[in-house]
C-alpha positions in Angstrom: 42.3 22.5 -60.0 42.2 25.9 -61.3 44.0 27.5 -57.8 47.7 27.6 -58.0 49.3 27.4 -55.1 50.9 30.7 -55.2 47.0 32.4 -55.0 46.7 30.7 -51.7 48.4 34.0 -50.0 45.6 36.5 -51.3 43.8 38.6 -49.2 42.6 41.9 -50.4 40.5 44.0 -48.0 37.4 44.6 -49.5 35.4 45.7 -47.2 35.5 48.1 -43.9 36.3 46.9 -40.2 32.3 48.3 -39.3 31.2 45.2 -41.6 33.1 43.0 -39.3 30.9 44.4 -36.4 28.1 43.9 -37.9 28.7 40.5 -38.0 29.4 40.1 -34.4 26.4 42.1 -34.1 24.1 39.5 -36.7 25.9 36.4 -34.7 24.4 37.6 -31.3 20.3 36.4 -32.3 19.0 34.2 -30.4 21.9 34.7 -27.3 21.2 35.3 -23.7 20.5 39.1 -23.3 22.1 39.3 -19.8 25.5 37.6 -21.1 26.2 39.4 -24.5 28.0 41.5 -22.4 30.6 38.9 -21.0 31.6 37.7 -24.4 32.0 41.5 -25.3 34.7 41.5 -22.4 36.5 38.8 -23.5 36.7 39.4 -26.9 37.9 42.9 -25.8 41.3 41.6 -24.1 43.1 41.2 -27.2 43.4 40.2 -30.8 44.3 37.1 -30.2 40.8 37.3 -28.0 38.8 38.9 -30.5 39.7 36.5 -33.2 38.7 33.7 -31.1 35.0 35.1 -30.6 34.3 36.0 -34.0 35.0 33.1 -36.0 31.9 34.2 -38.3 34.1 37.3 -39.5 36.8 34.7 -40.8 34.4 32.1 -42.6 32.3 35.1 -44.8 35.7 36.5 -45.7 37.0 33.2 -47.0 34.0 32.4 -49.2 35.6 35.2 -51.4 39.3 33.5 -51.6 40.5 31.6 -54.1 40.1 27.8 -53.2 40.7 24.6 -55.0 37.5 23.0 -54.6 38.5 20.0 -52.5 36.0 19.7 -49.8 36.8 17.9 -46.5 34.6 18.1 -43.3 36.2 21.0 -41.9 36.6 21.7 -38.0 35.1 25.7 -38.9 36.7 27.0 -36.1 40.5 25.5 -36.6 42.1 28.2 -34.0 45.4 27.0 -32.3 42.9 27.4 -28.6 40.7 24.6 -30.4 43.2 21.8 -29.9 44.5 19.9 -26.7 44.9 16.5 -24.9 42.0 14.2 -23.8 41.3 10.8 -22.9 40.4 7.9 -25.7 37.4 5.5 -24.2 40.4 3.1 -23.4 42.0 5.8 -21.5 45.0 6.6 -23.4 46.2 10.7 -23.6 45.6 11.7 -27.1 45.9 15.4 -29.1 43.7 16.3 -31.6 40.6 19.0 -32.7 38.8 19.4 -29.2 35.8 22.1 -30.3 33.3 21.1 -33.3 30.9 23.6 -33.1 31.4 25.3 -36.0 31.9 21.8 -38.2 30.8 21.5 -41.5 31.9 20.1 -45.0 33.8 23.0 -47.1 37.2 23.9 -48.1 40.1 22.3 -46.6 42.4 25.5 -47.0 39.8 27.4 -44.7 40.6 25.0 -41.7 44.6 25.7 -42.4 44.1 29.5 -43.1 42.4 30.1 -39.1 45.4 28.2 -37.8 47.4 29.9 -39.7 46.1 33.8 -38.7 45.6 32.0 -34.9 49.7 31.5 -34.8 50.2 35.2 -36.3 48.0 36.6 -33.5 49.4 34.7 -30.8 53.0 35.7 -32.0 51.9 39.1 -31.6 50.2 38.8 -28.6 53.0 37.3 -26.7 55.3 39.8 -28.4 57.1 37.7 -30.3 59.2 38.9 -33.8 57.5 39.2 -37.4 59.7 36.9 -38.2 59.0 34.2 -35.5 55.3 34.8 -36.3 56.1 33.3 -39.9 58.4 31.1 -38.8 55.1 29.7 -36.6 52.8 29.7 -39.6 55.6 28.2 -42.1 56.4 25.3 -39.8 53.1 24.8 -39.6 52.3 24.3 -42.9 55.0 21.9 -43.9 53.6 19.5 -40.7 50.2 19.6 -42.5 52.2 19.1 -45.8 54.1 16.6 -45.4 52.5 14.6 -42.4 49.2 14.5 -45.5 52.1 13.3 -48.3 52.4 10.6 -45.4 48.3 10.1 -44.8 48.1 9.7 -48.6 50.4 6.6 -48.7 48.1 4.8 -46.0 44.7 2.9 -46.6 41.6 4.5 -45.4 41.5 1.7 -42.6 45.2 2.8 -41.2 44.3 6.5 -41.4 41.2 5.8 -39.4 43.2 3.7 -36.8 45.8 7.2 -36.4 46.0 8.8 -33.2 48.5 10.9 -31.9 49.3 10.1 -28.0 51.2 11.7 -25.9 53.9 8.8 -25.8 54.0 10.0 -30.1 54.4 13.6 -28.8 57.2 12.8 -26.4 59.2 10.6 -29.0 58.5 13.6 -31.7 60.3 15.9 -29.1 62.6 13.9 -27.5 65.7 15.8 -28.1 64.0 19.0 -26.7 63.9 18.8 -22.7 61.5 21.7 -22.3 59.0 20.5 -24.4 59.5 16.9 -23.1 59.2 17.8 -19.5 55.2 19.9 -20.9 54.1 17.0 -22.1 54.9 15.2 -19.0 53.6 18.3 -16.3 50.2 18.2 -19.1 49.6 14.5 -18.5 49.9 14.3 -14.6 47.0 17.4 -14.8 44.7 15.7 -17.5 45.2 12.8 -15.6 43.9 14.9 -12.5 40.3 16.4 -14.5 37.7 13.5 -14.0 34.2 13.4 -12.4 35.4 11.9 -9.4 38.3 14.7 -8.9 35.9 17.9 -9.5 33.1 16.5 -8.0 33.6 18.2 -4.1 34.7 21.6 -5.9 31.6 22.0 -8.0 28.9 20.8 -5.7 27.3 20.7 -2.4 24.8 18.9 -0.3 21.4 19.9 -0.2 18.7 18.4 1.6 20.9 15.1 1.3 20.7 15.9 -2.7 24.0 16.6 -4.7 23.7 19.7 -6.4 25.5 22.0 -8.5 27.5 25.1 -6.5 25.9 28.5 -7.6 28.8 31.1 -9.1 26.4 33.5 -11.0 26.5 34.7 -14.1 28.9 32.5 -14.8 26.9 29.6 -12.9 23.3 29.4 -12.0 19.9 27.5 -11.8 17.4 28.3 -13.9 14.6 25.7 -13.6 12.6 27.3 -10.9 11.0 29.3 -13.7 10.1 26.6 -15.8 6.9 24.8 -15.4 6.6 20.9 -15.8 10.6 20.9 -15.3 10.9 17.3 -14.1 8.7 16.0 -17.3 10.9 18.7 -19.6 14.1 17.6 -18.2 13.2 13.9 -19.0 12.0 13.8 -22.0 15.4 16.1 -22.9 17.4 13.5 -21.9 15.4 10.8 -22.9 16.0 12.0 -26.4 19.7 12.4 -25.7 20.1 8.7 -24.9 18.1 7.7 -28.2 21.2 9.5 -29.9 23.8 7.3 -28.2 24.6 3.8 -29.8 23.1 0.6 -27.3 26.2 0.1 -25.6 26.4 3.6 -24.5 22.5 3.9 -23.3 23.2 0.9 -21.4 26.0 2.5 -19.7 23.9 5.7 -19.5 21.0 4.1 -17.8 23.1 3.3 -14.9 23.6 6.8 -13.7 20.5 8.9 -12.3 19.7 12.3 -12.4 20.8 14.8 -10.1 20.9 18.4 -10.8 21.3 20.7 -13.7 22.7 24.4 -13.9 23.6 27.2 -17.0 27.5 27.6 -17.3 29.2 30.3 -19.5 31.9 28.6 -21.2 34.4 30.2 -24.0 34.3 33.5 -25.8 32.1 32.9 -28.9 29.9 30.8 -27.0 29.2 33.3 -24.6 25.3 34.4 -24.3 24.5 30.6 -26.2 22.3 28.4 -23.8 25.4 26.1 -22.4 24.6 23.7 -19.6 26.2 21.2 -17.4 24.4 18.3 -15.5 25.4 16.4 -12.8 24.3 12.6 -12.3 25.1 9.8 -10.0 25.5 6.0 -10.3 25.1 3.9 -7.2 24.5 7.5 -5.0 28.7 7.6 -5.1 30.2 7.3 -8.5 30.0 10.7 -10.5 29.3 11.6 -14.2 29.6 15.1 -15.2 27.6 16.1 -19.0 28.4 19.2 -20.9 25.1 20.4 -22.9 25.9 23.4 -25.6 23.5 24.9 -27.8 24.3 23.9 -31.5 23.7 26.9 -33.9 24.4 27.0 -37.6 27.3 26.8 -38.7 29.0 29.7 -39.1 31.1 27.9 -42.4 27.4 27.5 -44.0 27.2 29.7 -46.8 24.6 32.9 -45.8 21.0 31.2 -47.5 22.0 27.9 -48.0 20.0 25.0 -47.5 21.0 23.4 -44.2 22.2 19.7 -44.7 21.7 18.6 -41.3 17.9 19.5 -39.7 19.4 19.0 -36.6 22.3 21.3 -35.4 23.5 18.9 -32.1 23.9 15.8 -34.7 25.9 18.2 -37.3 28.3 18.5 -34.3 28.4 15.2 -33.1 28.7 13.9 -36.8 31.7 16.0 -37.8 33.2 15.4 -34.6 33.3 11.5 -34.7 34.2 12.1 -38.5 37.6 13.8 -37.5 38.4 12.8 -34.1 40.6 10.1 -33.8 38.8 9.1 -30.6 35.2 10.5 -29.4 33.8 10.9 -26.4 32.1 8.2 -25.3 28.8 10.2 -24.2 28.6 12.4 -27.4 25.3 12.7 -28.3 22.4 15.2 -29.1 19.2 16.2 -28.1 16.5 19.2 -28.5 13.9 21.3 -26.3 11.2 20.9 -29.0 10.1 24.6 -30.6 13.5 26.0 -29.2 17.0 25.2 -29.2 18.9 21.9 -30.7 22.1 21.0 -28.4 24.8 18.4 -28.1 25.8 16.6 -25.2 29.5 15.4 -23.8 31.1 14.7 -20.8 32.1 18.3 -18.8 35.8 17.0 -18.1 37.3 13.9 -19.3 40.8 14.3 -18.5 41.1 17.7 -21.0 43.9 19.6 -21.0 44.9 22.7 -23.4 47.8 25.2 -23.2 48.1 28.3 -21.7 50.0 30.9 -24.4 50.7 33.6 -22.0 53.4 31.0 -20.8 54.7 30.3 -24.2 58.3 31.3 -25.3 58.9 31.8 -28.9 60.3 28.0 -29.7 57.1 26.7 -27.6 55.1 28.6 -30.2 56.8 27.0 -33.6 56.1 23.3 -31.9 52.7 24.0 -30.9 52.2 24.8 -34.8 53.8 22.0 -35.8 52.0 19.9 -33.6 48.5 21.4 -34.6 49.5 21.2 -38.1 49.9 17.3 -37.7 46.6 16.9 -36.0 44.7 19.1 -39.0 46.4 16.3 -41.5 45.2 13.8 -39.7 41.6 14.6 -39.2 41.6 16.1 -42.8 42.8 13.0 -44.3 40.0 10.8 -42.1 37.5 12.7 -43.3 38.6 13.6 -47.3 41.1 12.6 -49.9 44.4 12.8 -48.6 46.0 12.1 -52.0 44.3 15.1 -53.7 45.3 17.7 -50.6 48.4 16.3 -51.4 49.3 15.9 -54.7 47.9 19.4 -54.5 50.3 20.5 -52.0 53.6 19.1 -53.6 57.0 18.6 -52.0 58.2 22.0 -52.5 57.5 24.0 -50.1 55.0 27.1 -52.5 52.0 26.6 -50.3 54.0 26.7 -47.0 55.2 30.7 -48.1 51.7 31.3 -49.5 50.4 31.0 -46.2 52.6 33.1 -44.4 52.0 36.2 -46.8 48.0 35.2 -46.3 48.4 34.8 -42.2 50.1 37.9 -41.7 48.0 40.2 -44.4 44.8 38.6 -42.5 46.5 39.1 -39.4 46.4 42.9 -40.0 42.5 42.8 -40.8 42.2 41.4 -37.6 43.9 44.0 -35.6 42.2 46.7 -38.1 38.4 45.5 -37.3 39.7 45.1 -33.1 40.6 48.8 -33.3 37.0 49.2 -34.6 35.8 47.1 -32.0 37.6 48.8 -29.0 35.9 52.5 -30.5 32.8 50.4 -30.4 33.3 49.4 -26.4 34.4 52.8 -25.8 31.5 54.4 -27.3 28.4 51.7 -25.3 27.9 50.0 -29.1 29.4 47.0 -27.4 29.1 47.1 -23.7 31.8 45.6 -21.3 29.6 46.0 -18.0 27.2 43.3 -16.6 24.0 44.5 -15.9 21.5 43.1 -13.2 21.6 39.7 -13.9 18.5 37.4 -13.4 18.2 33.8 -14.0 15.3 33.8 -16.3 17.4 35.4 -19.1 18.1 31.6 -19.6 14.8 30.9 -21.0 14.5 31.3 -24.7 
């Protein structure tokens, strides 16, 4: 490797913030006209906010870092708001990478350099010190360091078999009562997010039919415009089954169509065609499905060849490649001509954390905690032994991020001034317009 450790903290600005709006600009194609405007507004809160939306800022500057060549299949979008607890298919609470869209094979130090700047920005956010803002990304990076010193010393078999539950996360905390008593308050409410519990909050009776509650823009119908619907709807999910191994389609088949409706999700999904569809089994029993566009990644290099022709199995494929436990209705599907997406259940007992509520020490175990689950999907998916033996003992890398997490940090807050002239002036509108349904259709 020809990247000492020690170049890990560069960042040199070498471009303006109106090249990062540019971006955000180029990575609105192909979005719902009518919603552009909500992502705007959420992107606009903060930061923190910003940084979340416009992961495609992040990736183009990182192609010109110095890296050490080791590619792993990288989550893309490795924010601290990308991780949280969720249900294994034998029902055990588990924490790990929860959002895939942006996966892709590249880099491993560009997965650890967004969690990095994500812990930074949070800091700040909250209103935390300088110094606890490196303390969040140091602590960090010596979980992903040593807990992949500790991957590297395992087979491929017993990294595969790795989770971390809940019951690791108490016994990891057990001396600190506050984090302890979280972990506990975040498993009664995962415990609480199934199909059966949301099921009278987001629907109503129609006709004797179960459908979907309208909350517009944010929820809405959209299939009275389309012709053939029934036929299109189908064959959609006809496909979507094919993509599910023949345990699962059996299980699929059991459930029966019910109703389908848009749903805004996220920040940088916002304006992407996102869908949620509601299905029953014996008239009674529930089953929720989350359907989300799948775009290129934004980690793929600008003109590159795309490796996968379809952008729903890229997503599925990195996600069952790093995930110590997928969903068990992950699959993908197309509209043929239009959009690729991929399919998963809408709640499955999901829980993230809220970081308005964070105090400063919540903050340095979050990071540590994140920087475990990184290692862990990084080692299922690469070489563990080369991050490693890259990494060292010493703790080099650990300070090279800090200096790279808060210098990046300060681009960040540079291009959101930029951004905030650009609301102020109309470049970037805040307001919702007259919304109509058909702005669904492609």
């Amino acid at each position: 490797m020809e990247c000492p450790r020690s170049r890990q903290a560069a960042w040199k600005p070498h471009r303006d913030a109106d090249a990062a709006l540019a971006l955000i600009e180029e990575s609105n194609a192909g979005r719902i006209p009518g919603l552009i405007p909500v992502r705007y507004g959420r992107m606009a809160q903060s930061p923190f906010a910003f940084f979340r939306g416009c992961a495609i800022v992040q990736a183009r500057d990182l192609l010109d870092t110095p890296s050490t060549g080791v590619t792993v299949q990288l989550c893309g979008d490795c924010h601290i708001m990308n991780f949280g607890g969720f249900a294994t298919p034998e029902r055990n609470l588990i924490f790990d990478i929860n959002d895939f869209d942006e996966t892709y094979p590249g880099p491993w130090e560009w997965d650890v350099k967004r969690l990095a700047v994500s812990l930074v920005l949070a800091a700040r956010v909250r209103g935390f010190s300088q110094e606890t803002a490196r303390d969040a990304v140091r602590d960090a990076a010596a979980s992903y360091r040593e807990k992949m010193f500790s991957f590297a010393e395992l087979s491929p078999l017993e990294i595969w078999y790795t989770q971390i539950g809940f019951a690791d996360l108490g016994n990891f905390f057990r001396r600190n009562a506050d984090a302890v008593g979280s972990l506990q308050s975040a498993e009664r409410f995962a415990r609480g997010r199934t199909s059966e519990a949301v099921f009278p909050k987001l629907t109503a009776i129609e006709d004797g039919r179960a459908t979907i509650l309208n909350d517009p823009p944010l929820v809405y119908h959209f299939h009275k415009y389309l012709d053939q619907w029934e036929a299109m709807i189908a064959a959609f999910f006809e496909r979507y089954r094919r993509s599910l191994p023949v345990d699962r389609q059996r299980l699929f088949e059991r459930y029966a169509f019910q109703d389908i409706a848009a749903k805004v999700v996220g920040i940088g999904s916002v304006g992407t065609r996102c869908a949620m569809a509601l299905f029953l089994a014996d008239e009674i029993d529930p089953l929720f499905l989350q359907i989300k566009e799948a775009r290129r990644s934004v980690v793929e290099p600008p003109g590159a060849d795309g490796r996968f022709h379809h952008q729903g199995e890229r997503v599925v494929v990195g996600q069952r490649l790093m995930q110590a436990a997928s969903d068990i209705f992950l699959g993908w599907a197309e509209v043929p001509g239009s959009q690729d997406y991929y399919v998963r259940q809408l709640r499955d007992m999901k829980v993230s954390v809220d970081i308005e509520t964070f105090r400063a020490r919540a903050l340095l175990d979050y990071g540590v905690v994140c920087g475990w689950a990184l290692a862990r999907a990084h080692a299922k998916a690469g070489d563990a032994a080369t991050i490693s033996g890259y990494l060292g003992r010493a703790d080099r890398f650990d300070r090279a991020l800090v200096r790279y997490a808060c210098a990046y940090a300060d681009q960040v807050e540079r291009d959101f001034a930029a951004f905030q002239g650009g609301v102020r002036s109309g470049r970037f509108p805040t307001e919702i317009g007259e919304f109509t349904d058909v702005d669904f259709l492609p």
